[in-house]
MDAnalysis code that builds the backbone (N, CA, C; Angstrom):
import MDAnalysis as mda
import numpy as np

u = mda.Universe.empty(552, n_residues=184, atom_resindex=np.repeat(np.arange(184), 3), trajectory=True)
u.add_TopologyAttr("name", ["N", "CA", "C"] * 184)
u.add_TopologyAttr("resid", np.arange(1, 185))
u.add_TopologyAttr("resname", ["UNK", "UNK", "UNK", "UNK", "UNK", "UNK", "UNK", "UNK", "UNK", "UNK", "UNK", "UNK", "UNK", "UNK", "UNK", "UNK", "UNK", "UNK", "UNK", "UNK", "UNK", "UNK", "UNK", "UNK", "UNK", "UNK", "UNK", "UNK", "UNK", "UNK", "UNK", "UNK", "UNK", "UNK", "UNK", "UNK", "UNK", "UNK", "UNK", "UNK", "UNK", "UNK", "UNK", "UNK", "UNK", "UNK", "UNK", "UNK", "UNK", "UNK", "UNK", "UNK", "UNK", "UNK", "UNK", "UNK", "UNK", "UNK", "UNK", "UNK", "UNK", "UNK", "UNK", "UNK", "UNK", "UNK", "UNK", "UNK", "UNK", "UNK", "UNK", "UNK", "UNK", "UNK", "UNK", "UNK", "UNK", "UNK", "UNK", "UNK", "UNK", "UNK", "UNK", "UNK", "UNK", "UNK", "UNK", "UNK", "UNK", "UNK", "UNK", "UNK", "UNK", "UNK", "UNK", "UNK", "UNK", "UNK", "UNK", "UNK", "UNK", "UNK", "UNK", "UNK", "UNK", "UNK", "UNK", "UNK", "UNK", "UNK", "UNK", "UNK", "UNK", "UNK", "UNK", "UNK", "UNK", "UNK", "UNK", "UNK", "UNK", "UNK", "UNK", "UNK", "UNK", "UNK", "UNK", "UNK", "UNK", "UNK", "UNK", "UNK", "UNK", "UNK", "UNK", "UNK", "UNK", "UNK", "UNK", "UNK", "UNK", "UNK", "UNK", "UNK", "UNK", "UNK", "UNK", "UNK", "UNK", "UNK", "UNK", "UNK", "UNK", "UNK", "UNK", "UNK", "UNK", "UNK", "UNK", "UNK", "UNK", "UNK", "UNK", "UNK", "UNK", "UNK", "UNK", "UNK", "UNK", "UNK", "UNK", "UNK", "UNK", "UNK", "UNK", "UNK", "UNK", "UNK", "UNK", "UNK", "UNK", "UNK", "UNK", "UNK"])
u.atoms.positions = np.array([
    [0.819, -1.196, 0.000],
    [0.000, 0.000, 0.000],
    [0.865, 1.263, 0.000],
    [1.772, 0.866, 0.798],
    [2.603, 2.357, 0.828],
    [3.242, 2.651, -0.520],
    [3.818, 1.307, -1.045],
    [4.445, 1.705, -2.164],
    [3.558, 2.849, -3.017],
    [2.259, 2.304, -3.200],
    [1.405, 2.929, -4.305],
    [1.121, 4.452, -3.669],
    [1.461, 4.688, -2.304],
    [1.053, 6.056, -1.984],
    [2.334, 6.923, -2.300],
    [3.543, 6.251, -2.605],
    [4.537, 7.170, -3.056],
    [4.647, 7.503, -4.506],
    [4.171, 6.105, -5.326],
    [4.240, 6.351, -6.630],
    [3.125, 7.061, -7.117],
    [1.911, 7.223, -6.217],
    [0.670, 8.187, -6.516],
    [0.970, 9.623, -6.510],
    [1.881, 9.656, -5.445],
    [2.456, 11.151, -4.822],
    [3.749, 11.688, -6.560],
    [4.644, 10.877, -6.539],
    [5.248, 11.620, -7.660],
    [4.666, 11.131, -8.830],
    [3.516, 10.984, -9.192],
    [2.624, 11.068, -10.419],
    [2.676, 12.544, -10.502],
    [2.105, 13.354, -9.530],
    [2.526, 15.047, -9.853],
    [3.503, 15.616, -10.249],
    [4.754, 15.106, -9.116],
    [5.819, 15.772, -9.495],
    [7.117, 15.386, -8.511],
    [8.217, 15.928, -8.492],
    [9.234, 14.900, -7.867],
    [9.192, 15.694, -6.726],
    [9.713, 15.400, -5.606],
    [8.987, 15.013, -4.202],
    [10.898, 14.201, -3.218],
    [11.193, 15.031, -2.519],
    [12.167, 14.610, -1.441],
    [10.881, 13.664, -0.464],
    [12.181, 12.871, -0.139],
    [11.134, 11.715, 1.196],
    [10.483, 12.476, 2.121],
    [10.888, 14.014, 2.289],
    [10.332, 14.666, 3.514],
    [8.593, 15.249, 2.560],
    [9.107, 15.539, 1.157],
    [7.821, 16.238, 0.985],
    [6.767, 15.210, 0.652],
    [7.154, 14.356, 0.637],
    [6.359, 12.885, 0.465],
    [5.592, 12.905, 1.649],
    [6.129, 12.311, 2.859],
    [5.516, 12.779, 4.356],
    [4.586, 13.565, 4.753],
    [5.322, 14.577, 4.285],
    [3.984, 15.862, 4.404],
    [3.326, 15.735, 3.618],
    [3.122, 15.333, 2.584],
    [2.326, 15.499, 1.922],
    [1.226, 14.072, 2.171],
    [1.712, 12.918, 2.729],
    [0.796, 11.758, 3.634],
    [0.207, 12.920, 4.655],
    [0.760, 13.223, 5.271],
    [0.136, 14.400, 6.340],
    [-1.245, 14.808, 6.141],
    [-1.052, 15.329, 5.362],
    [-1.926, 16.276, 4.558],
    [-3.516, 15.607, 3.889],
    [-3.381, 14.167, 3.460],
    [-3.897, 13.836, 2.731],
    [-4.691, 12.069, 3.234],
    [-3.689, 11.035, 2.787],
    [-3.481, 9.851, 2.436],
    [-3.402, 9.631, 4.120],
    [-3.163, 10.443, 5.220],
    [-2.895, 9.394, 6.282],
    [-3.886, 9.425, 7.008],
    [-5.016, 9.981, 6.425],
    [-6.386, 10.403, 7.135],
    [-7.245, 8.780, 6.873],
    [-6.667, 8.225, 5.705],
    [-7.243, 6.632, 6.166],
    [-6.331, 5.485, 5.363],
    [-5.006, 5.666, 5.800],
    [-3.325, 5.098, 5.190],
    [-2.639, 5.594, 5.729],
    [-2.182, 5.175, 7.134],
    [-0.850, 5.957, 7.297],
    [0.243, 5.328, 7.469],
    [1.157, 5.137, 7.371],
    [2.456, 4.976, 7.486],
    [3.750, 5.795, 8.412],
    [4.702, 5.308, 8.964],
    [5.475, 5.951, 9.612],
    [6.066, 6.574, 8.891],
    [7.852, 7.617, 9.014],
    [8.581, 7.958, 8.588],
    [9.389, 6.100, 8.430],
    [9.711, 5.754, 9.675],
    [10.514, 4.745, 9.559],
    [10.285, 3.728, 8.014],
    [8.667, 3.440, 8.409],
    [8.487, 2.540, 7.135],
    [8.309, 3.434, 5.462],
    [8.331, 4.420, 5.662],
    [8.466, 5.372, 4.569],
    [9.680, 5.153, 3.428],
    [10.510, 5.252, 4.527],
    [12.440, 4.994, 3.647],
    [12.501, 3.930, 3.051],
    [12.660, 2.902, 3.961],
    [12.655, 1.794, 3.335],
    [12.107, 1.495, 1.845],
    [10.570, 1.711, 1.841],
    [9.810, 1.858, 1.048],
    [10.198, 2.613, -0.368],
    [11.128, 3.862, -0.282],
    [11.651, 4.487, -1.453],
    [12.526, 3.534, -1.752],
    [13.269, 3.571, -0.967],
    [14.593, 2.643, -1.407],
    [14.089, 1.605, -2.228],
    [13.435, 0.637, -1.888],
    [12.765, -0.641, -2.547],
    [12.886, 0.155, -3.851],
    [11.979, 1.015, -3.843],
    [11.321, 1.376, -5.626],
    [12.018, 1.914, -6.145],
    [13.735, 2.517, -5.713],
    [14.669, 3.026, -6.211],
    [15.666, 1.813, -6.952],
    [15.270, 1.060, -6.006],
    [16.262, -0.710, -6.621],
    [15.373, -1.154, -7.339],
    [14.267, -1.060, -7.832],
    [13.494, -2.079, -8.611],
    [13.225, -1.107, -9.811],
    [13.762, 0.005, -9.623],
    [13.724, 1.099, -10.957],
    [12.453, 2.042, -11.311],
    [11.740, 2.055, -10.072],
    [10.639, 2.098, -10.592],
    [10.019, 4.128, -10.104],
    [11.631, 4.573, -9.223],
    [11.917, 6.118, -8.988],
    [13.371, 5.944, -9.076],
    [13.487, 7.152, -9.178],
    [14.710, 7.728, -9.739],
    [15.115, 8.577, -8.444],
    [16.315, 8.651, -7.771],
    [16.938, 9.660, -6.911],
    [17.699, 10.610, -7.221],
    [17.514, 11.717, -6.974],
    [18.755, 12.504, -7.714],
    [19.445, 13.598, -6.354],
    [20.571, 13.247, -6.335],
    [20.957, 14.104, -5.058],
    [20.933, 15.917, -5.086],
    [20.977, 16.261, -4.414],
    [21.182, 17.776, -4.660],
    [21.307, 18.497, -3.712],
    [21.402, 19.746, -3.422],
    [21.791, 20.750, -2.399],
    [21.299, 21.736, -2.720],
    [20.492, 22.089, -0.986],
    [19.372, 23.162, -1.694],
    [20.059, 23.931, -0.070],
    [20.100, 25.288, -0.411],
    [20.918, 26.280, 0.883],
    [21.519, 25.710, 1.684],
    [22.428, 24.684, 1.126],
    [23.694, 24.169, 1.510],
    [23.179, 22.837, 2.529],
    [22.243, 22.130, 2.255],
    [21.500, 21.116, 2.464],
    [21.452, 20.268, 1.628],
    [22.093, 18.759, 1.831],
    [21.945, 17.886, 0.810],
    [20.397, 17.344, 1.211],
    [19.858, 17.096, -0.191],
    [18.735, 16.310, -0.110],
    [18.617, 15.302, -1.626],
    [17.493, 14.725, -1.292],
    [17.942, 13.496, -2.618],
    [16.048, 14.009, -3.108],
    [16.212, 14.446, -4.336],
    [14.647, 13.860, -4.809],
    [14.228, 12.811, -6.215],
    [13.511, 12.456, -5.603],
    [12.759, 11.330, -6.196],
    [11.876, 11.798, -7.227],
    [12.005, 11.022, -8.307],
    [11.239, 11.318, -9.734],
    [10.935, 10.167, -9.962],
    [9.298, 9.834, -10.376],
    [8.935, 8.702, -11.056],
    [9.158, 8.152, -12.533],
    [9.512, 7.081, -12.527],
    [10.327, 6.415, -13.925],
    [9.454, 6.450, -14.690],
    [9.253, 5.632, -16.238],
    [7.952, 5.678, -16.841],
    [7.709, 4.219, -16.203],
    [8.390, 3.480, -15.683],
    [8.126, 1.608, -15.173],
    [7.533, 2.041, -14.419],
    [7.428, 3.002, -13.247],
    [6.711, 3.400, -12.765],
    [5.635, 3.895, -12.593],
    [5.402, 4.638, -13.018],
    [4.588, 4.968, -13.205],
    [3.507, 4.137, -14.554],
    [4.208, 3.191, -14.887],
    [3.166, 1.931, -15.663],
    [2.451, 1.489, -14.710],
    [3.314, 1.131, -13.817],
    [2.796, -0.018, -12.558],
    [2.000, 0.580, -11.939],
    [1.821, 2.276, -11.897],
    [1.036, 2.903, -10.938],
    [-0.542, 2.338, -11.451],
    [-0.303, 3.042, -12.628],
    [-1.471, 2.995, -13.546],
    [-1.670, 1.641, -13.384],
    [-1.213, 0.451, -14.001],
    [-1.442, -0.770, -13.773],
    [-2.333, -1.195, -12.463],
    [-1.851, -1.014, -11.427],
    [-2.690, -1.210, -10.241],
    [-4.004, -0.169, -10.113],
    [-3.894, 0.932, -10.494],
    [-5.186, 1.943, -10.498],
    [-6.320, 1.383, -11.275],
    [-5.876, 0.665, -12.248],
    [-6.954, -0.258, -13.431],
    [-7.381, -1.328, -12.866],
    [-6.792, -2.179, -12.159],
    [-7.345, -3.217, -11.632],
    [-8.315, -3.006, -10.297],
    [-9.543, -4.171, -10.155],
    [-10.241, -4.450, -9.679],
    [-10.185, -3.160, -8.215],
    [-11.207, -2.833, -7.615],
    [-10.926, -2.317, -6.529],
    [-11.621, -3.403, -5.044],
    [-10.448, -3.733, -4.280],
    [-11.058, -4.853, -3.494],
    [-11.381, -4.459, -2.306],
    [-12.832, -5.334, -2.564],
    [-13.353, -5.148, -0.933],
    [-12.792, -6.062, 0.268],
    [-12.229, -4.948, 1.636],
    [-11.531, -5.442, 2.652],
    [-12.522, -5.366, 3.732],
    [-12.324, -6.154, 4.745],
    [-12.579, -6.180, 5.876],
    [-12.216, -4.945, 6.481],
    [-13.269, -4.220, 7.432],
    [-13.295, -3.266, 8.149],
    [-12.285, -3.800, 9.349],
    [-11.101, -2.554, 9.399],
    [-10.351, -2.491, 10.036],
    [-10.037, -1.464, 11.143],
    [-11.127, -1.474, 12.498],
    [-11.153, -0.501, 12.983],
    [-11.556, -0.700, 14.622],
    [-10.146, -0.816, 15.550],
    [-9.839, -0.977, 16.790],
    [-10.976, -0.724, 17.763],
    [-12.392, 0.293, 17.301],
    [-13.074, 0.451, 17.721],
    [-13.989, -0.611, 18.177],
    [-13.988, -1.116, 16.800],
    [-15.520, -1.783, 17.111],
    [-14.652, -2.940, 17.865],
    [-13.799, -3.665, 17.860],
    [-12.808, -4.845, 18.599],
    [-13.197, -4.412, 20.008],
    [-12.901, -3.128, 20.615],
    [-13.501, -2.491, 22.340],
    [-15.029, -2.805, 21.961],
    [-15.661, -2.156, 21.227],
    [-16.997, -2.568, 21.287],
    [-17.636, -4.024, 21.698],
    [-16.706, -4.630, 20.851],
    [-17.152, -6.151, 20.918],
    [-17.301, -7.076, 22.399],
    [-15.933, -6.117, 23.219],
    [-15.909, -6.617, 24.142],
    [-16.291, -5.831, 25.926],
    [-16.818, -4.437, 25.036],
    [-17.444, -3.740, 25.961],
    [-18.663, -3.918, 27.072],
    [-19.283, -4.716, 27.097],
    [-20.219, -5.609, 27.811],
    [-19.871, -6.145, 29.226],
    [-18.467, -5.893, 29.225],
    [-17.827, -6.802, 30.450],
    [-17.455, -5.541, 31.448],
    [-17.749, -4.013, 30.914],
    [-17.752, -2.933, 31.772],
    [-19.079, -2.585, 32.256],
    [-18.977, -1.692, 33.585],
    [-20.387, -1.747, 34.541],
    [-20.797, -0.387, 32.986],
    [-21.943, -0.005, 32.913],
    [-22.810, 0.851, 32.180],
    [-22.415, 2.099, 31.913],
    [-21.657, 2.852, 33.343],
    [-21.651, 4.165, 33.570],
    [-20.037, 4.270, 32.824],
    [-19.182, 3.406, 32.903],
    [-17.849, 3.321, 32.382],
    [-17.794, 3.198, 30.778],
    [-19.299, 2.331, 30.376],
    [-18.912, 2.192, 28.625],
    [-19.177, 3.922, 28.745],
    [-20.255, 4.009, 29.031],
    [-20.942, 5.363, 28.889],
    [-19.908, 6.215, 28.355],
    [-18.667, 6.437, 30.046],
    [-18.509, 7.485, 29.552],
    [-17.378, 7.142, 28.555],
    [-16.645, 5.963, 28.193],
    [-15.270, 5.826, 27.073],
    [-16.215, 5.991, 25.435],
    [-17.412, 5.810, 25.646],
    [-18.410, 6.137, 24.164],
    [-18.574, 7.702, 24.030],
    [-18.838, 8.322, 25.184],
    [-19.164, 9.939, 25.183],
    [-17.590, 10.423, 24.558],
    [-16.587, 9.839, 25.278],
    [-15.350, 10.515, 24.754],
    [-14.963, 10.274, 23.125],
    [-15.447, 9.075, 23.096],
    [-15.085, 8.556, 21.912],
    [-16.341, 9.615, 20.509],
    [-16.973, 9.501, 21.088],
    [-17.996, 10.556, 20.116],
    [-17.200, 11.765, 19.944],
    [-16.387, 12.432, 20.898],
    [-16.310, 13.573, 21.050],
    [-15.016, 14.027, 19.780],
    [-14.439, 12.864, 20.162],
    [-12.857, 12.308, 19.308],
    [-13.021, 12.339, 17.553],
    [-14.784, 11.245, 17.400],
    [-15.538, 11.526, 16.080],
    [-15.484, 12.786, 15.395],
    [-16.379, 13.229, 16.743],
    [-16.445, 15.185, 16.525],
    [-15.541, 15.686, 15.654],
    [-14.315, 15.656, 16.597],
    [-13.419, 16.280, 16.143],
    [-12.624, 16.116, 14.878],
    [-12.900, 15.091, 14.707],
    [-12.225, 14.381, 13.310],
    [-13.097, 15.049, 11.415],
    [-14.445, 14.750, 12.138],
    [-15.645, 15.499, 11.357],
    [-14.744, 16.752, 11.063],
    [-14.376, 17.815, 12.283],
    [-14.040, 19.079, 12.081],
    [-13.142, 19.363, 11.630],
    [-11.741, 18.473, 11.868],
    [-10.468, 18.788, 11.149],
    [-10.837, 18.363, 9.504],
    [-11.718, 17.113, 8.917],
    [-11.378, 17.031, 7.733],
    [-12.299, 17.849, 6.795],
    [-13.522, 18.523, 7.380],
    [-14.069, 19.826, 7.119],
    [-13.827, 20.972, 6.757],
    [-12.243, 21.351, 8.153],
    [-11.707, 21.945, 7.332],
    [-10.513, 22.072, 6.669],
    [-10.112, 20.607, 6.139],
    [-9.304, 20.707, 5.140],
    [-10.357, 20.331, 4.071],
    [-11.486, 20.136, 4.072],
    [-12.544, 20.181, 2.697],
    [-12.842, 21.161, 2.065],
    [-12.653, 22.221, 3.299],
    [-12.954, 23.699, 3.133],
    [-11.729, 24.482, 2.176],
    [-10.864, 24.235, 2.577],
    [-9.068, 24.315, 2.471],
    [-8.969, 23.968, 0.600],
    [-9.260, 22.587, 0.721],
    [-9.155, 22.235, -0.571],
    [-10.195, 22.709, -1.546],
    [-11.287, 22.832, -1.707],
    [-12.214, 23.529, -2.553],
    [-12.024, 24.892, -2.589],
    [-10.682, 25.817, -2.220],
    [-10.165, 26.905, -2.484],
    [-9.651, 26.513, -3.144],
    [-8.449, 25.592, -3.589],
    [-7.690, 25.840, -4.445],
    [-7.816, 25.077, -5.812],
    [-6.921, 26.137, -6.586],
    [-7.223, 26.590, -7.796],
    [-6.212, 25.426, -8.973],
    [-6.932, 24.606, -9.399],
    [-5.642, 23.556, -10.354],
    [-6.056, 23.490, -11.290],
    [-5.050, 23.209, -12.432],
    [-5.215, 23.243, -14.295],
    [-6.527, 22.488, -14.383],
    [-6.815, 22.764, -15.556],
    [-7.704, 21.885, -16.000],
    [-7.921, 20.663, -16.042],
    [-6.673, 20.461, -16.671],
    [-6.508, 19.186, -16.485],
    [-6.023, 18.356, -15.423],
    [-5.772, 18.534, -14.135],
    [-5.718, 18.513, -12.722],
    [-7.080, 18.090, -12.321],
    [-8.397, 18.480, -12.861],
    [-9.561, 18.940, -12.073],
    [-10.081, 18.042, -11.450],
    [-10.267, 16.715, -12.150],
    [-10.682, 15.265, -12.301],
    [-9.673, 14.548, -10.898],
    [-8.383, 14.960, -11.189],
    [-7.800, 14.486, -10.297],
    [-8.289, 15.069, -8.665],
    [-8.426, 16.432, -8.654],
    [-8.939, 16.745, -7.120],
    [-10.144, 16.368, -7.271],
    [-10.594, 16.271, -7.690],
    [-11.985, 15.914, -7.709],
    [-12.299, 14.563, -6.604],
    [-11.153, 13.382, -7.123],
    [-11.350, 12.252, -6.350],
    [-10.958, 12.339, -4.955],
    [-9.721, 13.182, -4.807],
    [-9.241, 13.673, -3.896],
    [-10.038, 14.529, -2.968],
    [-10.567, 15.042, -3.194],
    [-11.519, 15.882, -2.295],
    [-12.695, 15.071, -2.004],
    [-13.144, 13.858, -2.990],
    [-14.156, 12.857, -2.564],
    [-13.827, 11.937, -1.396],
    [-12.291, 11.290, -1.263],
    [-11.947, 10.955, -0.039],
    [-11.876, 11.439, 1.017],
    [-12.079, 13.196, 1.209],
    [-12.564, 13.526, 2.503],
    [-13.824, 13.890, 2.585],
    [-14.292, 14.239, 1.519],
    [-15.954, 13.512, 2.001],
    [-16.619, 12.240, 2.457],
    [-15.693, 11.153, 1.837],
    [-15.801, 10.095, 2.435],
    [-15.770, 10.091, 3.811],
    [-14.448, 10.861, 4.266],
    [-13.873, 10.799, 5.565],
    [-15.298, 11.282, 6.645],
    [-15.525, 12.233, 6.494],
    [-16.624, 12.964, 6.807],
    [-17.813, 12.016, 6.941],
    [-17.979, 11.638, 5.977],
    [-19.224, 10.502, 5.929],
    [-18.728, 9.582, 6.964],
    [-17.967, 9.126, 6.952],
    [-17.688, 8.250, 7.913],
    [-17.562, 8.180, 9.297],
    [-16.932, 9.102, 9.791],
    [-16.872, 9.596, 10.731],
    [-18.128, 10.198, 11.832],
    [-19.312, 11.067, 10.833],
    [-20.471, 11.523, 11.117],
    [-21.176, 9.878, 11.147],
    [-21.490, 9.027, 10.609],
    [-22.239, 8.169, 10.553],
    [-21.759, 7.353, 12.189],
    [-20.054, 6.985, 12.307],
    [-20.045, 6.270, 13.491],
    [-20.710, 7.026, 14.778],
    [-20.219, 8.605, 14.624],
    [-20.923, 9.087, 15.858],
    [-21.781, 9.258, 15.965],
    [-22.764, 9.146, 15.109],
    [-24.186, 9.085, 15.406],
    [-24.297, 8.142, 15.681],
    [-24.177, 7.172, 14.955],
    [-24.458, 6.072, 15.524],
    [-24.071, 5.216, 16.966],
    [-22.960, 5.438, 17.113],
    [-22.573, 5.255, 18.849],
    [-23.370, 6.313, 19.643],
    [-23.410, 7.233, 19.375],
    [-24.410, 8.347, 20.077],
    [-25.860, 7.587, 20.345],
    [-26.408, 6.835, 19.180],
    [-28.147, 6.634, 19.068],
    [-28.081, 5.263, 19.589],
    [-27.033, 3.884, 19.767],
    [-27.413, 3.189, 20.382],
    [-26.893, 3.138, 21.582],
    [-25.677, 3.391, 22.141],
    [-25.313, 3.463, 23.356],
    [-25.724, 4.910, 24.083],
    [-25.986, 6.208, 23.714],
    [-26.049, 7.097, 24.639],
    [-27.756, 7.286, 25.221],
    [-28.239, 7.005, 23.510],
    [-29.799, 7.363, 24.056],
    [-30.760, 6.103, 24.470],
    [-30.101, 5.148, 24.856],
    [-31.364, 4.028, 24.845],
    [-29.446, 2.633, 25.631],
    [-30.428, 2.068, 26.426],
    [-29.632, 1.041, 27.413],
    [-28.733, 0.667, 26.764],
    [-27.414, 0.259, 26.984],
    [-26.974, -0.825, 26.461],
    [-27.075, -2.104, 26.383],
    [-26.986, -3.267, 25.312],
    [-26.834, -4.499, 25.553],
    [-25.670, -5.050, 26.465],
    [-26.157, -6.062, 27.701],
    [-25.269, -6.824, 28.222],
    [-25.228, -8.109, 27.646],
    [-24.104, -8.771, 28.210],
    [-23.273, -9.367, 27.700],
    [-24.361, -10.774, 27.568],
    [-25.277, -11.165, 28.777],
    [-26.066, -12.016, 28.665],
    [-27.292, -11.667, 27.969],
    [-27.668, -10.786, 26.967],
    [-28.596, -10.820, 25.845],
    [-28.204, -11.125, 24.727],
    [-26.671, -11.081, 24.299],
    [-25.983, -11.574, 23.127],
    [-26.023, -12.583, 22.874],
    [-27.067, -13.361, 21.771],
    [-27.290, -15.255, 21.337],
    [-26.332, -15.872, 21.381],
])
């Protein structure tokens, strides 16, 4: 996965490992993230398999190396963008506490759900306003298509996010919880 978030990233344009990062920051780590640690590695691979290019350089007396995507590369990008898009198993630490939340007295789920809504909240608000953020800015024409999808993944985000907290809100805050001995 990571690979494809670097070779997605210099599809634009060439990109030092740091502006790569930030630019996961920014974007891709809102539901993909990756460390710095596993980041490097990760170039390196696609620098030995040919598939980016490094080029060293010195910028105000700072060496830095940037990375340019090959055309092998950027085949393979495309290559994987064409194929099938697969459905995964929901991967989300939450509902795993949920599952086993039953074994706390009422007033304790209560309140780790109230916080946890609140956490939702906030998530709603930061990618709001980078939704906000991004539908300012201004890209070629031929760019357009591309933010386009890009700005659909934080609507996604949004969607997602609003739906869990309501929904933890509407069955655990406003109406009993299930214990552990009503579960078939």
């Amino acid at each position: 996965m990571i690979e494809h978030i670097v070779l997605g990233f210099l599809m634009h344009r060439s990109m030092t490992l740091y502006d790569i990062k930030k630019g996961m920051e920014k974007s891709t780590e809102h539901f993909s993230s990756a460390s710095f640690g596993s980041l490097h590695p990760t170039v390196q691979r696609l620098e030995k398999q040919g598939l980016i290019e490094g080029q060293e350089e010195t910028v105000g007396g700072r060496n830095r190396k940037l990375y340019t995507l090959t055309e092998a590369g950027r085949q393979q990008f495309l290559n994987w963008l064409e194929q099938d898009i697969e459905l995964e198993k929901v991967k989300d630490n939450s509902l795993l506490k949920l599952f086993f939340l039953g074994h706390l007295p009422r007033d304790q789920v209560k309140h780790l759900i109230e916080r946890y809504c609140e956490h939702l909240e906030k998530q709603v608000q930061l990618l709001g306003e980078l939704h906000a953020q991004a539908q300012q800015i201004q890209v070629p024409e031929d760019l357009e298509r591309i933010k386009e999808h890009q700005v659909a993944t934080l609507e996604f985000g949004m969607a997602y996010y609003q739906f869990a907290r309501n929904w933890y809100a509407e069955k655990f805050l406003k109406s009993p919880s299930v214990q552990p001995s009503e579960i078939p």
